[in-house]
N, C-alpha and C positions, 0 to 999 in steps of 0.2 A: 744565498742558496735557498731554492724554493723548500716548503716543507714536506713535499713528497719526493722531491731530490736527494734529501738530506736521508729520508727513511730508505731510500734502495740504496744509497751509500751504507749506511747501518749494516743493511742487510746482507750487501755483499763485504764488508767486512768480518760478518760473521759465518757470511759462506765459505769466506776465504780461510778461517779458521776450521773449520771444520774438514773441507776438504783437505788441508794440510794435515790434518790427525788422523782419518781415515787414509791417507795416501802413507802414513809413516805403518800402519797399521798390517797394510798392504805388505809393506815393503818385508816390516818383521815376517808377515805368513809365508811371503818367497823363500825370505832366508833361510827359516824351519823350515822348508817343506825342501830345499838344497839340501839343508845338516842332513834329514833325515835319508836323502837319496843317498846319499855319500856312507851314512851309517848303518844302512841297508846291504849297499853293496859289499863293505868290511863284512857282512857278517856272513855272505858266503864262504870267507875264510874257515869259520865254525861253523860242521857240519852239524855238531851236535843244538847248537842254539838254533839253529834252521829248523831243525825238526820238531824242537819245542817248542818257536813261534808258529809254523804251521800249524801242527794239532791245536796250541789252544787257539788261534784264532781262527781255525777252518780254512783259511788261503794258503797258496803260495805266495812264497814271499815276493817273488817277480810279480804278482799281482800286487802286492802291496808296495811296492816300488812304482808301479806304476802309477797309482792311486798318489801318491807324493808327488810325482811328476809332474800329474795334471794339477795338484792342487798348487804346484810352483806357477804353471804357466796361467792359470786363474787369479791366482794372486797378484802377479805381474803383468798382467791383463787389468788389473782394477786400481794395481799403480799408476798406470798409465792414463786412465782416463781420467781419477781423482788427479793429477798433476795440472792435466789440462784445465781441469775447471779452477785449480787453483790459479791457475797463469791468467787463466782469461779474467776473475776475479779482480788479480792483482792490477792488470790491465787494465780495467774499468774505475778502479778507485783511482789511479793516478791520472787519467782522465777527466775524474770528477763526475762523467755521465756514460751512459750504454750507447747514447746516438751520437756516435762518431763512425768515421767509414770505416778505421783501422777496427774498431770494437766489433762493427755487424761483420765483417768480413773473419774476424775470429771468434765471433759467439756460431758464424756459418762450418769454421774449420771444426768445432767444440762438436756440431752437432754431426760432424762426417765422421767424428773421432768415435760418438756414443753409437753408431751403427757399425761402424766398420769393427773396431777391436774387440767386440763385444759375440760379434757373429763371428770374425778370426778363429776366437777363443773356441767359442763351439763347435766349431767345423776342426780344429787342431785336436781339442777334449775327445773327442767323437773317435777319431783318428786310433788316437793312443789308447780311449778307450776297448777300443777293437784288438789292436796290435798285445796290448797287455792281458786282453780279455780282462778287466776288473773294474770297468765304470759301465754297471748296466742300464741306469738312470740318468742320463743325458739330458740335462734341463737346460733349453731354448730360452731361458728366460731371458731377453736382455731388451734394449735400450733400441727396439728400431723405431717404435711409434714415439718414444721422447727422440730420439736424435732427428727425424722429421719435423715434429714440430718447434725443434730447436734452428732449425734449416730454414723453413719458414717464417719464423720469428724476425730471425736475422735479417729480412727482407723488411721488417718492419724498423727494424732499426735505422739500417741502411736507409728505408725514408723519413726517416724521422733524423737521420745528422745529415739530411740532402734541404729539411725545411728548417734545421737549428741555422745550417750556414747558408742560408737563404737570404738576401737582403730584401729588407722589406720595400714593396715598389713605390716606388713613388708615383704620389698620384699628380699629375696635370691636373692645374689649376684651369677652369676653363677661362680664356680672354676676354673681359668685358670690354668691350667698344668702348673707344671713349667717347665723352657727350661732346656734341657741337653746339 
């Protein structure tokens, strides 16, 4: 294995760690952000803790339910894309290289996944934010200009395990006459 083979092996070994920690990370904020919808809703049972959470935090509580709800499906939104990138990681090291067609064809799905779930989320966020009236700061931030050039990447992959499985041509010898 060449030695800059061996470093993006490294590397995405260590990607693949990371992204696994962040995706568990993830997974815990959905769950908290479920308990608390669930514990929110118990608590319209008590009128009088409603009204004590109101005043001191200046909202409705349905506002602040709502605010857990978006923060579930953001969470679960970031599950999902950390997962992917741990897959495609995985993918790659058992591979041993990125230039294969199965790897550029899922480093191409990797990069539909960082545009698509990413926008999902904030067109859904936006939604609920509206419907609960309590998310007035709707941050667009996401993943279009990385999932494009993740898109385009893939292209480069894809030619690069089209020239790994390439045989090399052979060249014709030219025929020397023979002497008389």
């Amino acid at each position: 294995m060449s030695k800059s083979l061996n470093v993006v092996q490294k590397t995405s070994r260590v990607l693949e760690i990371i992204c696994r920690v962040f995706s568990i990370l993830c997974l815990v904020g959905a769950i908290a952000c479920l308990v608390a919808v669930v514990v929110m809703c118990v608590m319209y049972l008590f009128p009088k803790v409603v009204s004590d959470i109101e005043s001191n935090s200046g909202r409705a509580l349905y506002q602040i339910i709502g605010e857990c709800v978006i923060g579930f499906i953001v969470s679960a939104a970031g599950f999902v894309v950390m997962r992917a990138h741990r897959d495609y990681f995985i993918m790659e090291q058992k591979a041993g290289t990125p230039f294969t067609l199965e790897g550029a064809r899922s480093f191409r799905t990797l990069g539909i996944v960082n545009i698509v779930v990413p926008v999902a989320c904030a067109i859904v966020s936006a939604i609920l934010g509206a419907i609960f009236r309590c998310w007035d700061d709707i941050r667009l931030d996401f993943g279009v200009g990385f999932g494009i050039a993740m898109v385009l990447l893939s292209f480069v992959f894809e030619y690069g395990s089209e020239l790994e499985n390439k045989e090399p041509e052979k060249t014709e010898k030219a025929e020397v006459p023979a002497e008389k």
